[in-house]
N, C-alpha and C positions, 0 to 999 in steps of 0.2 A: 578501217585501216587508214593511219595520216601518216605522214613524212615530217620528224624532226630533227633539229641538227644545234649541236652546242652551240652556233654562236646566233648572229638576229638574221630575222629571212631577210634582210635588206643586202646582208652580206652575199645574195645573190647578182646583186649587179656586180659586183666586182669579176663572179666567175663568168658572165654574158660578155663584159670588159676585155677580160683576156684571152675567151674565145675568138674577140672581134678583132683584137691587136693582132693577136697571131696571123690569123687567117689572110685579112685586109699584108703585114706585112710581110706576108711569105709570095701574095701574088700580086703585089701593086707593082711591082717593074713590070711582070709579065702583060699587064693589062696595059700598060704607058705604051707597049711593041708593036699589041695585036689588038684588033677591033676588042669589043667585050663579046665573047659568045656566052653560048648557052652551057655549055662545058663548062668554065670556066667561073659561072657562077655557081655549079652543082658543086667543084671542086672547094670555093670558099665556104657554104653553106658548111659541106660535110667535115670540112677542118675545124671552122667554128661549133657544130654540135660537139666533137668530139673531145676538143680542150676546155669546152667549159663541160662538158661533163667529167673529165678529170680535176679540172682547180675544184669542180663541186663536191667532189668527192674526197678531198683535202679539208673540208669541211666536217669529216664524220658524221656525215646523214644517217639517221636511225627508222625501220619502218616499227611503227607501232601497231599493232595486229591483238586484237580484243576477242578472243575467243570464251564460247559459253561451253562449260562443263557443268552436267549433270552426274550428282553423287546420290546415288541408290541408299537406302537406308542400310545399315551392317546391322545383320544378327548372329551373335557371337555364341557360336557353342561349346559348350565344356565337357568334356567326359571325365568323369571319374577314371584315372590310372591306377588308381591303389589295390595293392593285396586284397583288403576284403572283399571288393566286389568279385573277382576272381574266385572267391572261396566259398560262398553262401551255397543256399540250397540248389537255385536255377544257378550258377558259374555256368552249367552246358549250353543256356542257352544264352548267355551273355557272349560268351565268346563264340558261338558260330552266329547269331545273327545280331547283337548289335550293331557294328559297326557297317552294317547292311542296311539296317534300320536308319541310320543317323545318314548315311549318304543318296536315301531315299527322302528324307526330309529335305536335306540341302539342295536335292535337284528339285522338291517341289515350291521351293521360294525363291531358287537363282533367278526367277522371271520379273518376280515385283523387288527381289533383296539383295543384296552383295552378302553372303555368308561365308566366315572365317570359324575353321574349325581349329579347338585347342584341345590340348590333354593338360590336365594338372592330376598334381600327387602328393610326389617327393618336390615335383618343381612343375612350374607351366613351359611348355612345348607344344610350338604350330602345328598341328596336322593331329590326325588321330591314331593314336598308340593301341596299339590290342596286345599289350604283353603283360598289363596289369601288374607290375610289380613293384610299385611304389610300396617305400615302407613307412609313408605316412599320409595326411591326406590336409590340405591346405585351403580349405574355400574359399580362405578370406582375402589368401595371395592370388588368385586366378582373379579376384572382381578389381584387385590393386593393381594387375598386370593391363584389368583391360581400360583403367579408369589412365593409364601411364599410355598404353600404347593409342589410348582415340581419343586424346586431346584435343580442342575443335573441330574432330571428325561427327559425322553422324551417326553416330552408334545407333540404333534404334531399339533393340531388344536384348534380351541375353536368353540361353536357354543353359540350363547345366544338367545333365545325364549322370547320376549320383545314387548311391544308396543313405545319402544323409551322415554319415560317421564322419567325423570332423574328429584330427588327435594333432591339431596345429594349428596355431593361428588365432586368431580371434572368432568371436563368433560373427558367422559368414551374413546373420540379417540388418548387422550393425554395419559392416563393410560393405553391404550392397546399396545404404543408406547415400554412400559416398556417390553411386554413378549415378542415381534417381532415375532408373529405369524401371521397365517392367522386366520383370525376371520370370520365366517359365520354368519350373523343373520335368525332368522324368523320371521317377522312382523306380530303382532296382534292388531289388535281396529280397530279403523274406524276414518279415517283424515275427512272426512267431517266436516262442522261446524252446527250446531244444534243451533236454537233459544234458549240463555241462557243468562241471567244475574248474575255474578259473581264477588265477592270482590279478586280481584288476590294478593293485600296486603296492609298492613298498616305498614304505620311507624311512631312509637314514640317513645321516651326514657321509658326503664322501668322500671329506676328509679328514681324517683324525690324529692322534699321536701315539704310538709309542705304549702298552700296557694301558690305554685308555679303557674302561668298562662303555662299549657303544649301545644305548637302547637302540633300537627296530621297531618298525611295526609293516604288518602283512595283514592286506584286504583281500580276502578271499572272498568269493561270489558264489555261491552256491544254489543253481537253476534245479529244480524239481529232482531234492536230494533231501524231500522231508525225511525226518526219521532215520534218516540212512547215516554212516560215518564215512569220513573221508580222513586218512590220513596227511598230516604237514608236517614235511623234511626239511630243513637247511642244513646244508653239505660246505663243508670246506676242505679242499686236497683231498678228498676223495672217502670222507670221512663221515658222519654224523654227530654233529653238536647240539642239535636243535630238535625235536618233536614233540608235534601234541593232535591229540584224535578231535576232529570238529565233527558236531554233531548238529544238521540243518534242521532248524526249529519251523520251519517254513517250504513252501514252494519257490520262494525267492529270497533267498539270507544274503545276506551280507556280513560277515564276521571280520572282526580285527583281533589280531594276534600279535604280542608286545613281549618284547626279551632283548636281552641283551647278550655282546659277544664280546670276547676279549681278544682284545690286538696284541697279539704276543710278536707277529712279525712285520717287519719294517715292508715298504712297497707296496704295490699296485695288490692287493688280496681279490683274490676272485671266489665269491659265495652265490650255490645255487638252493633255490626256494623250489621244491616239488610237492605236488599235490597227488596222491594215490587215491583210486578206489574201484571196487570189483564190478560196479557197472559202465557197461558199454555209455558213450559218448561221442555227444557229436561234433565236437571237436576237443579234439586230443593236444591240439600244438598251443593252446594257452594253460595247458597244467604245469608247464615250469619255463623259471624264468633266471637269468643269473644279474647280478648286481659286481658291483664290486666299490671298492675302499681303498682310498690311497692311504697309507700307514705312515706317517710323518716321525721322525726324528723332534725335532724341537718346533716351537713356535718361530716365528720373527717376532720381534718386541721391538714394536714403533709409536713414538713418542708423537703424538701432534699437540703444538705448543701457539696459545693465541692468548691475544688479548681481551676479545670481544664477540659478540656472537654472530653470527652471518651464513647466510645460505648455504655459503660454500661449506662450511664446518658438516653443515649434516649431508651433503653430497659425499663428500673425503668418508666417513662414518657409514652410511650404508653402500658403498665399495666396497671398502676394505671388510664389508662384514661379510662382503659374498663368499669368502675364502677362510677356512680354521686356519691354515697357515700363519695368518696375523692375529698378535692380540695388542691390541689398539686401546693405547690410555691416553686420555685427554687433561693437560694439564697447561695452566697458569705458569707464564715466566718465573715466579716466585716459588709455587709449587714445586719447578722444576729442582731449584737452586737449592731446596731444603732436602729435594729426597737422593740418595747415595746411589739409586738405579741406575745401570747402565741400559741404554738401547742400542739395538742396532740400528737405528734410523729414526734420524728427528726433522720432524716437516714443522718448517716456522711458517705460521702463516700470518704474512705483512709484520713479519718482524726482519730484522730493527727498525722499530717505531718511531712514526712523527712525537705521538703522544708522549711514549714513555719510555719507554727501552727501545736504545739507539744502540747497545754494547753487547751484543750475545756471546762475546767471550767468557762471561762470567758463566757459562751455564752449561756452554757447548762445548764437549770435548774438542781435543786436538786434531783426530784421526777420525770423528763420525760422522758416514757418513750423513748428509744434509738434501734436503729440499725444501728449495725456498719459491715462497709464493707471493709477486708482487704484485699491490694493490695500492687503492687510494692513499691509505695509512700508512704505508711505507715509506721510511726513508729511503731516501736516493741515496743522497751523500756515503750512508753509515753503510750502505748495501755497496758502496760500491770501494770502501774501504777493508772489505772483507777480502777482494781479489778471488773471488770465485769462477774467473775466468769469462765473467759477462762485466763490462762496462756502458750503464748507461747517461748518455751525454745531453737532459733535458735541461732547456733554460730558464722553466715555469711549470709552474707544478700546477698538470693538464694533461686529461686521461683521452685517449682515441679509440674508436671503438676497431676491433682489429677481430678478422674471421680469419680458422684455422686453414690449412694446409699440410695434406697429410705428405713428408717425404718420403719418397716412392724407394731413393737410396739408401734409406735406414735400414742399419744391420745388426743392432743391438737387440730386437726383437721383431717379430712381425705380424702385420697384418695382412687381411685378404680386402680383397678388391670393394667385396661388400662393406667393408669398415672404411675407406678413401671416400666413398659417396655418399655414407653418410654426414661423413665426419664434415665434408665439404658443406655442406648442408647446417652443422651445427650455429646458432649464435654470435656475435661477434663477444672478445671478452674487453674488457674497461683495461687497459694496457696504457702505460705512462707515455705519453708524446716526446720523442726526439731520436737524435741518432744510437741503433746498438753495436757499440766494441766486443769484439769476441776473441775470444785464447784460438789458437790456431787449433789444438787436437780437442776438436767442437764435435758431439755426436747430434743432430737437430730432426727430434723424431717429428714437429708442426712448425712451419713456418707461418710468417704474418702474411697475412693477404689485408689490403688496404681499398676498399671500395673493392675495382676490377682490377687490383694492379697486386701482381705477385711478385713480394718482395725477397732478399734476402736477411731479412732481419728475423731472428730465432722466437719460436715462440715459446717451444716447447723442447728444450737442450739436457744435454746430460755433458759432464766435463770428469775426465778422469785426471785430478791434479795430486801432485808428488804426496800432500800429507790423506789427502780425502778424495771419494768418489762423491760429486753433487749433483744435483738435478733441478732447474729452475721453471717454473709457469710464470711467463710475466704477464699475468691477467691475473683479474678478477669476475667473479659473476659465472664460472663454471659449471654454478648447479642449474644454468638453463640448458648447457648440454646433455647431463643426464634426461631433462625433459623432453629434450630435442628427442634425443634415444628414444625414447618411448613411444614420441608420437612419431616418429618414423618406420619403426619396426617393431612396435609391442613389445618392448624388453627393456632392458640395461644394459644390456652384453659390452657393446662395443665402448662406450666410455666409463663402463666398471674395470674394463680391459686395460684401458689407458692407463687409470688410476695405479691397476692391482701390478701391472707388467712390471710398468715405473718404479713403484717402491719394491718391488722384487728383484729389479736389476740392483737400483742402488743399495739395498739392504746385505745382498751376496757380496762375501767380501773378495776382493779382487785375486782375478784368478792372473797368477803369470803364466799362464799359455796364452802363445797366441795363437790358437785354434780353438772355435767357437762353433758348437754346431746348439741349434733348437729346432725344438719339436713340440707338437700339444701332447700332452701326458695322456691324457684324454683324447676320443674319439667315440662319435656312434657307428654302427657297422652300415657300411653307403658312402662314408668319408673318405677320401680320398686320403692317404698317408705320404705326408709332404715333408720336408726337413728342409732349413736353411742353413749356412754354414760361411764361417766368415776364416782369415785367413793374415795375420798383418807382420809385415816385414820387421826388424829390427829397429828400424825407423817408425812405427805404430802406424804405417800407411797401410792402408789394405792391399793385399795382392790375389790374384787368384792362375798364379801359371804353373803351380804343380798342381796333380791330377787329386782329387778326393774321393776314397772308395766309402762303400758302405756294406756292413752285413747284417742283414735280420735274420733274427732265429725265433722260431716261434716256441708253444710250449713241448710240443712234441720231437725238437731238436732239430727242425729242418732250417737248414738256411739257405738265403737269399742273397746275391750281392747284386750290387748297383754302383754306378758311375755318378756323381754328382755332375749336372749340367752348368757352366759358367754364365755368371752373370756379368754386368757392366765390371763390378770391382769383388765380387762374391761369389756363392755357389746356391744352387737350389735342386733340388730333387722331388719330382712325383716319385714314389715307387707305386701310385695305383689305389685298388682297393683289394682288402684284406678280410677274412671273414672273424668273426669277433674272438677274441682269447687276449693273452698278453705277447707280449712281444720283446725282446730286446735286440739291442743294435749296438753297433761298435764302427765308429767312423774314422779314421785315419789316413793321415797324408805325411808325405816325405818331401821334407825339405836340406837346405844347405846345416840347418841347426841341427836337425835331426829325425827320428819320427813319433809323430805325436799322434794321440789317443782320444775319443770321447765316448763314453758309454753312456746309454742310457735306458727306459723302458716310456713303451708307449701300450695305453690299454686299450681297446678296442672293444667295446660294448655291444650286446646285441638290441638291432629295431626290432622286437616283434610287437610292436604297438598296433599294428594291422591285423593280428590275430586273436587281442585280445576279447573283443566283443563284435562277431558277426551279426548284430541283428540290428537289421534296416533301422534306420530313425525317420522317420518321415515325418515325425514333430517340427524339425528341424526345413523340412525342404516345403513345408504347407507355411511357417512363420515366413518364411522366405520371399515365396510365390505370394500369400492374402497381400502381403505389406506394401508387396510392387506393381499391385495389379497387374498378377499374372494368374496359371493355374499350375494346376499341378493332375501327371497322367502320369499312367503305368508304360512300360514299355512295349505290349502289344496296341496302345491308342497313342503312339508316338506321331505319326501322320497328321494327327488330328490338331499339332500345333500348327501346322502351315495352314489349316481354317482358321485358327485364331488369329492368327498375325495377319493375313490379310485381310481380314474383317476389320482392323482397328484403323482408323481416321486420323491416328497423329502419327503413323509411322507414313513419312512425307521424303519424297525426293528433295534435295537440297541445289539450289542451282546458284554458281559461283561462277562470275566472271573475272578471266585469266588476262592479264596483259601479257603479252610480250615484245620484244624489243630483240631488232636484227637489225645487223650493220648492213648499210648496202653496197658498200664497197666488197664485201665476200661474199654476193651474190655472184653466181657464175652468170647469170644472164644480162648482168650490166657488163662485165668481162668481154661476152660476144658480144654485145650491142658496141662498145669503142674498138672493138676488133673492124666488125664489119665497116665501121664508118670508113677507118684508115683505112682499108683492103679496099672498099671503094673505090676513094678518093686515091689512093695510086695503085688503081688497073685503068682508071680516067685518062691520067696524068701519060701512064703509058702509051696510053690507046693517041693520044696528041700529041705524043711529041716532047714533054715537057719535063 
């Protein structure tokens, strides 16, 4: 423990100084009157501690107080929450003694370990869950959760309580690569294979057009059904379109089955896949499965128009591929200019050119709408004679490196939370140096963030002007954000989203309501069904002070209504979760213009990926366990980890020294210490007279 104070310890005499003034001039008459006693110098003493312990303390003296903590090693354990564990052959005993099992472990290592118990699934959750109803199972997000949550902690082991079945994620021995621990498993289900006939998957496009002839194809699995037949149904509206008898040539088939269906109607089509046959089976709930096809009206036809070749071109390209909705032709300014095509959306990318084409009037319609992409090769001047409602004011042609900002107020479409953090996360892009001018009615789904400093200059805009709806990226170098994607989350999703949303607002041609409601057309069943909905006055400002209802009706006619909740300037609604079918809805609100309308349909797909294949994988939890130096036990030799772990030599207490810092002026016992001195010094004063 030492005592310090902002200014230099010398700065002590001055407080001993004015202790001494005080004191010496409060009682030097009295001492000129009367002899000096003994009183009389207790009375000066105790005046002089007391004000130079207060000027001391006008000093802001700090005590510095160095305390030692000891950090126990954390062994972190996982249970599998998914449906299949729940469903195997022992489920009986899984669910009455697991979780018995698992807190008889953790009492046998609370003495040498700190253990934190988790559930993963559908998602990772503290503590231990016994309701097993994950509809998927995630390994690779439980090692990412804990690699996130024990950053410079001492993790020392993990253990995870699993039948091995992984239907998310990456694979879980590459991701535990990441925390370079030793990993324990406990194996639960039953590897044996069980008479079962099961659809393991289908694949088709989900979305199509219009009279399209759609191939399919169905993997049906076939477990000890030698010689036997199994009938294959697909059903639509309650019908049969599809049959053929599979005949298992084996104790374990795999057969694929290939046809096509014809889209004769528009929307969300809901098609179910059934497997029959006359023997019993041990599990019954993966013989059918339903799919469904969004049925599209027309393409989008978007035009993206370059000069030259660049990274970004084939990020733009495998987007927009994610979706049939768009069909995407790539063409040459020149190209353009020769062919009589109209599009609904043309993305210039770093056009109007330094090099060469500074004039896209010659090519670019009057009214279409646009997305323009600024880069190094871009004119400024020619881009800013367009009047697009961005002006930028650079004095040298010089690129800044500029990282996104997702805006949280953006109502022209939406994202979830999980898209903000990543996105914060993405790359900076090459963006021109100087001031950005903006048209007042600016919709700005990323702003610039500059080092640590969040600006308001747009990164990522949309402008609704009198002749056109336009859309601008003023960067370059966006195909490292698809990479970002990936290596952040194993996917694309979220900046194929950016990409797909973007040209799907500006491609729709402008609606005159002003009432806007979106929703994901799409959903898996577990998702929550959420709507956004925007609102804007005659003046294009948003408002949100009439009430917006909503009503779902499912297929069987029942409906639902709901209140939209108000946001800063908008509306949002949970309405929950939903069990899988299709759904529509119909949102409306009353205003002074009048009352307005939006319908739409949302599908909701079923998870039964958890029932598809019950049999333990323990390939999977022994690659796991060799790789990490760990083992791997059944769930009756589960005890037998707390020998392991405290056998090992590098799972170590970790000892960290803590400073802290107290002010001593908020000590209550310096409080009473210049209490008592005064109190003292006048019952003294009293006691003589004085």
């Amino acid at each position: 423990m030492s005592l310090l104070t902002e200014y230099p310890i010398w700065f002590l005499l001055f407080c001993l100084i004015a202790g001494a003034v005080f004191a010496f001039g409060l009682y030097y008459r009295r001492d000129a009157t009367k002899n000096l006693s003994q009183a009389l110098w207790l009375m000066i003493l105790l005046r002089f501690f007391a004000v130079s312990l207060i000027t001391f303390l006008l000093l802001t003296p700090l005590i510095r107080r160095t305390t030692r903590i000891i950090e126990k090693p954390v062994i972190a354990i996982g249970l599998d929450g998914s449906l299949s564990v729940a469903s195997s052959v022992d489920s009986a005993i899984v669910k009455k003694q697991l979780a018995a099992d698992i807190e008889k472990l953790s009492h046998e290592l609370s003495d040498r370990f700190d253990v934190a118990l988790y559930t993963f699934g559908q998602e990772v959750s503290t503590g231990l869950r016994q309701d097993f109803k994950g509809r998927h199972t995630d390994i690779s997000e439980f090692f990412g959760e804990l690699g996130s949550r024990y950053v410079n902690r001492n993790l020392g082991a993990v253990i995870i309580v699993s039948d091995g079945i992984y239907n998310k994620g990456t694979n879980p021995a590459y991701a535990a690569r990441k925390l370079g621990l030793p990993v324990y498993s406990v194996a639960l289900g039953d590897t044996s294979r069980h008479k079962d006939a099961l659809i393991s998957g289908i694949n088709v496009n989900k979305q199509v057009y219009l009279d399209d002839q759609v191939p399919f194809e169905i993997i049906a699995l076939l477990d000890k059904f030698q010689g036997k037949d199994v009938k294959l149904y697909v059903r639509h509206s309650g019908r049969v379109i599809f049959t053929k008898t599979l005949t298992a040539y084996n104790e374990h088939c795999l057969m694929r089955v290939s046809g096509t269906l014809d889209a004769k109607e528009k929307g969300m089509q809901k098609y179910s896949v059934e497997l029959e046959s006359s023997d019993e089976e041990f599990n019954k709930a993966n013989n059918k499965r339903d799919f469904y096809i969004e049925v599209l009206e027309s393409r989008i036809l978007v035009a993206l128009v370059y000069e030259g070749p660049h990274p970004d071109i084939a990020a733009l390209v495998s987007a927009l591929g994610t979706s049939a909705k768009f069909e995407l032709s790539q063409l040459k300014p020149n190209d353009l200019q020769k062919s009589n095509k109209e599009y609904d959306l043309y993305i210039l990318y770093q056009i109007p050119s330094v090099t060469t084409l500074s004039d896209v009037s010659k090519f670019l319609p009057d009214d279409s709408p646009v997305l323009f992409i600024i880069g190094n090769q871009t004119d400024i001047a020619g881009f800013n004679r367009l009047r697009t409602g961005l002006i930028i004011n650079s004095q040298r042609k010089s690129m800044t490196d500029i990282q996104p900002l997702l805006n949280q107020d953006f109502s022209l479409f939406s994202f979830d939370k999980e898209s903000a953090a990543v996105i914060a996360d993405f790359p900076p892009l090459q963006c021109p140096s100087g001031a950005f001018e903006t048209a007042a009615l600016m919709d700005v789904l990323l702003w610039q963030k500059i080092g640590s400093v969040n600006t308001k200059y747009p990164l990522l805009m949309f402008f609704n002007m009198p002749s056109r709806k336009a859309g601008i990226i003023a960067g370059e170098n966006f195909w490292r954000w698809r990479i970002s994607d990936y290596t952040q989350k194993s996917d694309f999703r979220i900046f194929d989203e950016i990409i797909t949303k973007s040209v799907q607002y500006l491609s729709v041609k402008k609606d005159p309501s002003p009432f806007h409601v979106n929703a994901k057309s799409r959903l898996e069943e577990g998702d929550p069904l959420e709507f956004d909905a925007a609102l804007f006055n005659p003046g294009h400002e948003l408002v949100n002070t009439p009430e917006v209802s909503l009503k779902l009706k499912n297929e069987e006619g029942k409906t639902y209504a709901f209140i939209f909740s108000r946001t800063e300037n908008a509306y949002t609604l949970n309405a929950g979760y939903f069990p899988a079918g299709n759904y529509s809805y119909e949102a409306s609100v009353e205003t002074n213009q009048g009352v307005f309308k939006k319908q739409g349909q949302v599908s909701i797909t079923p998870l039964d990926i958890e029932l598809l294949n019950l049999v333990a994988d323990m390939d999977v939890l022994h690659q796991i366990s060799s790789a990490h130096d760990g083992k791997v036990v059944r769930q009756k030799d589960i005890i037998k980890l707390a020998e392991y772990l405290k056998n090992r030599t590098d799972l170590k207490s970790v000892i960290h020294l803590q400073r802290k810092y107290d002010e001593l002026a908020v000590k209550w016992w310096m409080f009473a210490l210049i209490l008592i001195l005064l109190s003292t010094e006048w019952a003294i004063r009293k006691r003589n007279g004085l």
